[in-house]
C-alpha positions in Angstrom: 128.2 49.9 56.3 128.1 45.9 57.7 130.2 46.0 60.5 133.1 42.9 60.2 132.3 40.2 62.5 135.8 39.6 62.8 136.1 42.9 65.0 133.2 41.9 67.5 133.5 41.1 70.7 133.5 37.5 71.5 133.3 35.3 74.6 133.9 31.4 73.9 133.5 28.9 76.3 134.9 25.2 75.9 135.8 22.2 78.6 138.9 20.6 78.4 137.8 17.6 76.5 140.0 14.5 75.4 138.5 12.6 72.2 139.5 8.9 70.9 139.2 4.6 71.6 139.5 4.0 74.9 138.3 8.0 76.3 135.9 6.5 78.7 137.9 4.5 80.7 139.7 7.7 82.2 136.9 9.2 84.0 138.3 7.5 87.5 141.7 9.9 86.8 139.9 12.7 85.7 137.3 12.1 88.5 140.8 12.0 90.9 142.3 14.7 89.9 139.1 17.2 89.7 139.6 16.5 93.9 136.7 14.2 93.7 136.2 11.7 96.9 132.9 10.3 96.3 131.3 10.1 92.9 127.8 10.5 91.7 127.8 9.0 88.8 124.1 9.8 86.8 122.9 7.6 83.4 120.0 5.5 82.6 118.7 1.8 81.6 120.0 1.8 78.5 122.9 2.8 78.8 124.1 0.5 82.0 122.6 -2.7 79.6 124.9 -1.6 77.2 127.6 -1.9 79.3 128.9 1.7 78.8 128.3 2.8 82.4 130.2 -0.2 82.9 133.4 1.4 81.8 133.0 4.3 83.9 132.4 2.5 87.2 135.5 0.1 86.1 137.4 3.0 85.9 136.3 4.5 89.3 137.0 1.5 91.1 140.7 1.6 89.6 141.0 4.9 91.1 139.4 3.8 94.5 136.4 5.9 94.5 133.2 5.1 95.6 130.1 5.8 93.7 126.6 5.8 93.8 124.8 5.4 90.7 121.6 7.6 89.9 119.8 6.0 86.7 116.1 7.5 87.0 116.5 9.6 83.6 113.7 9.8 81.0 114.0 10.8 77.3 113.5 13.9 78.1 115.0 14.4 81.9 112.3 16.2 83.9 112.6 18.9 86.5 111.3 15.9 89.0 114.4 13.4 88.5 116.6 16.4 88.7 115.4 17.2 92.4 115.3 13.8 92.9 119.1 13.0 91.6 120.4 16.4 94.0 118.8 14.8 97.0 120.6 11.8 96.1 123.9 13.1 95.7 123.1 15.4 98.4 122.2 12.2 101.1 125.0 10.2 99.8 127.6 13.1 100.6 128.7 12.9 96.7 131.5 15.6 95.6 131.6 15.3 92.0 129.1 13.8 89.0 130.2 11.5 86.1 127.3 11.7 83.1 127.5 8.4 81.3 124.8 8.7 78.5 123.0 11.0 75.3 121.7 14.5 76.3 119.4 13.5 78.5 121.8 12.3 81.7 124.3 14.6 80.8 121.5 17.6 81.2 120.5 15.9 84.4 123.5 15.7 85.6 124.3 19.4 84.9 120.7 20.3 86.7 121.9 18.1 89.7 125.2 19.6 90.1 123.9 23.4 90.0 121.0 22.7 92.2 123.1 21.3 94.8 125.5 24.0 94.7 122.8 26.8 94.8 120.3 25.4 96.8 117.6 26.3 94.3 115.0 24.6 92.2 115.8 23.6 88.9 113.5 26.0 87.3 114.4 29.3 89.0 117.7 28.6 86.7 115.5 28.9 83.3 117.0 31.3 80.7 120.6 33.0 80.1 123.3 33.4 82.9 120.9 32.8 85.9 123.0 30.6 87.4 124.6 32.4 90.0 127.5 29.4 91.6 129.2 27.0 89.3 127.9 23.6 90.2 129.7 20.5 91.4 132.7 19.2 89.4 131.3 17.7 86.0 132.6 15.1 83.8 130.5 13.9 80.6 131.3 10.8 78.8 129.1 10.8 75.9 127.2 7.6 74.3 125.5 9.4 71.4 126.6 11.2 68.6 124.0 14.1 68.4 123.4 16.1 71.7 126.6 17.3 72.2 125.8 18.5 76.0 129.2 17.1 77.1 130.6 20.2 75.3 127.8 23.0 75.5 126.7 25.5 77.8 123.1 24.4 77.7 120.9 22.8 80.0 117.8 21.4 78.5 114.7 20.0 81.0 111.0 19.7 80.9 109.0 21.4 83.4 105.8 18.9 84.2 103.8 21.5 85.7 104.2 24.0 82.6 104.8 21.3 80.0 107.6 23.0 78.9 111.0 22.3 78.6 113.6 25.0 80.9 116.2 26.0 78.9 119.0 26.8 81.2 122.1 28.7 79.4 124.9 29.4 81.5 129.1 28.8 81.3 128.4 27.3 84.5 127.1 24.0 83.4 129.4 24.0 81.1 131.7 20.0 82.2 135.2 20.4 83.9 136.0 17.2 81.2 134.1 15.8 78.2 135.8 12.0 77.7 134.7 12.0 74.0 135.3 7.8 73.2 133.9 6.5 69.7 133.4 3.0 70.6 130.6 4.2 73.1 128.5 5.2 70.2 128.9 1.2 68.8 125.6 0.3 71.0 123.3 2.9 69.1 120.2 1.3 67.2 119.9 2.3 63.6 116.9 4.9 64.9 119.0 6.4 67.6 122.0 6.8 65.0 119.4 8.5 62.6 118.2 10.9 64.9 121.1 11.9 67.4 123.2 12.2 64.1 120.3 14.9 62.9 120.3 16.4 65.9 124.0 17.3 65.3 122.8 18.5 61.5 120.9 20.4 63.3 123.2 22.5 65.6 125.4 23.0 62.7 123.1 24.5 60.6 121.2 26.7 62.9 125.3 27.5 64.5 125.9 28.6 61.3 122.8 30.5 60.4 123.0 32.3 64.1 123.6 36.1 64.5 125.4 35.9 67.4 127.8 33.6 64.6 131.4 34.8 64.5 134.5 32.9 62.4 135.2 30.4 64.9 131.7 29.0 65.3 131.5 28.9 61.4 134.5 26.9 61.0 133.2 24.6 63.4 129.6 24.6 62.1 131.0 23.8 58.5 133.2 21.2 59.0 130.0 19.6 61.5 127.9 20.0 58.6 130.0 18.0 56.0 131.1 15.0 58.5 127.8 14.4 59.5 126.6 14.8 56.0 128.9 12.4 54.7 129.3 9.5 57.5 125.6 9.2 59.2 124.2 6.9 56.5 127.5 4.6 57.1 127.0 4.7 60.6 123.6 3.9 60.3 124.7 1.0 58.3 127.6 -0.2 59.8 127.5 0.7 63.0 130.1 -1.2 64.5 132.5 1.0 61.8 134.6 2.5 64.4 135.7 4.9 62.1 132.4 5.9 60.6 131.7 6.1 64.4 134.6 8.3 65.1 134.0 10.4 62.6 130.3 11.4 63.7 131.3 11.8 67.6 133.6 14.4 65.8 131.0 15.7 63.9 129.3 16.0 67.0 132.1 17.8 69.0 132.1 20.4 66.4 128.6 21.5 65.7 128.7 21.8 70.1 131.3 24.3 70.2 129.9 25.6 67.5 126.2 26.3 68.5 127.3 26.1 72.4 129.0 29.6 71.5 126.6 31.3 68.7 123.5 29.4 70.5 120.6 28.0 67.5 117.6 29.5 66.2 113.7 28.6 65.5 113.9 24.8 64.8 115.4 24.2 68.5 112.5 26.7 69.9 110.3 25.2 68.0 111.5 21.4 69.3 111.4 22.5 72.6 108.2 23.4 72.9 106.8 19.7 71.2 109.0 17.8 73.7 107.9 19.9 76.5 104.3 19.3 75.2 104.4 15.5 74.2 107.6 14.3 75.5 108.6 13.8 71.6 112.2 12.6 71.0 113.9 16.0 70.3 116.4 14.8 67.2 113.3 13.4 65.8 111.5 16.9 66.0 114.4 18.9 65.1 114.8 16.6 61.9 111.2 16.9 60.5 111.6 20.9 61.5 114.7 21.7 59.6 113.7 22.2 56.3 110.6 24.4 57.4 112.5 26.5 59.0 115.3 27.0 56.3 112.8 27.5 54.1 111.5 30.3 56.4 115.1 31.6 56.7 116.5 31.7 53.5 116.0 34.8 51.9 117.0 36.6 55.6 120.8 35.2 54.9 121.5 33.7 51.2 124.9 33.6 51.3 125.2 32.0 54.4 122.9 29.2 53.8 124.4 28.5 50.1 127.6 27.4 51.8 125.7 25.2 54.4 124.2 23.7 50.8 127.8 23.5 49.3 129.0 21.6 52.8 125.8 19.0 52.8 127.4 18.3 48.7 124.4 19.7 47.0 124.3 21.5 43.2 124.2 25.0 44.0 123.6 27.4 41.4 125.6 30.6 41.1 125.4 33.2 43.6 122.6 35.6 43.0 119.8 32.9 42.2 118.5 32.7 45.5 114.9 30.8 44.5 117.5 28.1 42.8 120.0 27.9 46.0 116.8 27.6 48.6 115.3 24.5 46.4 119.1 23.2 45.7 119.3 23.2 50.0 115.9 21.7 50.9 116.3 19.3 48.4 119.4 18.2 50.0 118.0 18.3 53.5 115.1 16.2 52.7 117.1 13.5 50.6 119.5 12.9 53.5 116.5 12.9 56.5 114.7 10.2 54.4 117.9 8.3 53.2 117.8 8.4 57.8 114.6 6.6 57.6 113.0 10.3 58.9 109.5 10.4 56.7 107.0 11.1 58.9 105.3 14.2 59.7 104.0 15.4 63.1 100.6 14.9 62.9 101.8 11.1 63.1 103.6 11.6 66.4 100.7 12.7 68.0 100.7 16.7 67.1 97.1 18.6 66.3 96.1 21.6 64.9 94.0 22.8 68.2 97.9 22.2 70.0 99.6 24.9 67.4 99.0 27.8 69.2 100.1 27.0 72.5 103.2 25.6 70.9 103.7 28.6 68.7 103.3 30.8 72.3 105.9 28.7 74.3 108.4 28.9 71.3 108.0 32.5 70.9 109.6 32.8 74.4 112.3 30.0 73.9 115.9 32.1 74.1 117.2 30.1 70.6 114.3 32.3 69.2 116.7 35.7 69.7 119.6 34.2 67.4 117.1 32.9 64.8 118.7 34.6 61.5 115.0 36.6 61.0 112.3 38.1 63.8 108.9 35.6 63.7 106.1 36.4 64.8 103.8 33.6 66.6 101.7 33.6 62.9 105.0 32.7 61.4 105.3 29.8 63.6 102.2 28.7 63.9 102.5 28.7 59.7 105.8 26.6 60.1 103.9 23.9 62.5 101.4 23.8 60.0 103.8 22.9 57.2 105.4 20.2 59.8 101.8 18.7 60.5 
């Protein structure tokens, strides 16, 4: 007899967040009243041309905090700018860290403030609860849609010397304070809309599809799946829609307490490994993965993926027709990635055959492997690359 997952034993893990306009310009408070006294605040180019870091050091200064800003974050932030942003905040005497950015600062950020605290390197922190001191006090003000690190326990970063990337999963990078502000999201491109807001698909859908799922993560994961679903294309299109806007950080906020809780499954392993590889943009890699590795799925949990197909607002046949419900899904899945402007295949980013199997290794040993719905074996990913390729 199927044990209820109602009965399980559950730990959640959440930050105080505050969602809404104008979000951003309370990190100086928050920064305050976390005890901070000087403030490291970590982002990158973009987003200090944009003017959201901006906000953030406006807000600081209203709070009489000094700051130092630490802005040398790649794509992909690498084990090296990690180091290099602890020493920082380490030679600057800095007490707390501010992200201001996408995934990529706020997992640099997190990887700053737990090797400071634990006077480790980055990479001795790789896998689930090896982190043994929380780090310094954290507050993420995200300016993408999509990663939803200021929310998560995870800790993504790419090892150079292994090409790799370390994921770090621990309630200890989890932020003291996500600032979750809508208009941030206003100075996204129509690419970085597209794939960030994937990215979020993503996390939903693998959330959802998780065993280690339980009846707060789906509700979550759901409700992800069917904002995202019905407002990317509008933000895409409109992106100064504050609304549409709103509506997608939401969807965003979700599908991270969502998948922060019940963790993901092949497609993020399966990303991991081609960033770590090729420094690929990850929402990009999890959007041309998805329906490869739903397809792979499907039959392993039917039910569970016919109500992801009834969230996205696809046709699904009755219950029971499982060949009809898989095509009604991927059908849906690949309308909505190319509506996104996401057509391409990997071999077009750079991806060959001769790279599959040391790919299909590193993913095999990726944690979001263990709460992939179905076992794979590295033949089974390997097959999935090829059908990606």
């Amino acid at each position: 007899m199927t044990r209820n997952k109602l009965l399980d034993l559950r730990k959640f893990v959440a930050p105080e967040f505050v969602f809404g306009d104008g979000a951003a310009g309370l990190a100086g408070r928050y920064a305050r009243n976390l005890g901070a006294r000087r403030v490291l605040v970590v982002t990158d180019e973009g987003v200090i041309r944009h003017g959201c870091a901006g906000l953030v050091l406006e807000s600081l200064a209203r709070e009489g905090l000094p700051n130092v800003v630490f802005q040398e974050v790649s794509s992909n932030p690498r084990d090296c700018e990690v180091m290099a942003g602890a020493e920082t905040c380490l030679r600057e005497g800095c007490d707390a860290i501010v992200a201001v950015g996408g995934g990529s600062p706020m997992d640099c950020a997190k990887g700053i403030g737990i090797v400071v605290t634990n006077e480790r390197h980055i990479s001795s922190f790789e896998g689930v609860d090896n982190v043994p001191r929380p780090g310094l006090p954290l507050i993420c003000v995200p300016t993408t849609s999509g990663s939803s690190a200021d929310v998560s326990q995870f800790a993504i970063v790419s090892d150079t010397s292994r090409r790799l990337k370390l994921a770090i999963v621990s309630k200890t990078v989890v932020p003291d304070a996500a600032l979750i502000d809508p208009r941030t999201t206003t100075t996204m491109g129509y690419e970085l809309t597209a794939h960030t807001g994937l990215d979020a698909l993503t996390h939903a859908v693998e959330a959802y599809a998780s065993n280690a799922s339980s009846p707060v993560t789906d509700l979550h994961a759901l409700e992800a799946v069917r904002l995202v679903s019905a407002n990317l294309l509008a933000a895409m299109r409109a992106p100064h829609d504050l609304e549409a806007r709103a509506r997608m950080m939401l969807g965003s906020l979700y599908a991270g307490l969502a998948f922060s809780n019940a963790i993901l499954g092949a497609v993020h392993a399966l990303a991991h490994g081609l960033g770590g590889l090729l420094d690929l943009p990850h929402g990009l890699c999890n959007a041309i993965l998805l329906e490869h590795v739903v397809a792979a799925n499907y039959e392993t949990a039917p039910g569970r993926y016919r109500n992801i197909g009834l969230a996205l607002g696809a046709a699904m046949p009755e219950v029971g027709d499982h060949s009809g419900g898989r095509q009604a899904l991927l059908e849906a899945l690949r309308r909505l990635t190319r509506e996104a402007g996401v057509n391409c295949r990997l071999s077009e980013l750079g991806v060959q055959r001769e790279d599959l199997p040391e790919l299909a290794a590193k993913a095999l040993c990726d944690p979001c492997l263990v709460t992939n719905p179905r076992p794979f074996t590295i033949e089974d990913i390997v097959g999935i690359y090829e059908k990606a390729l």
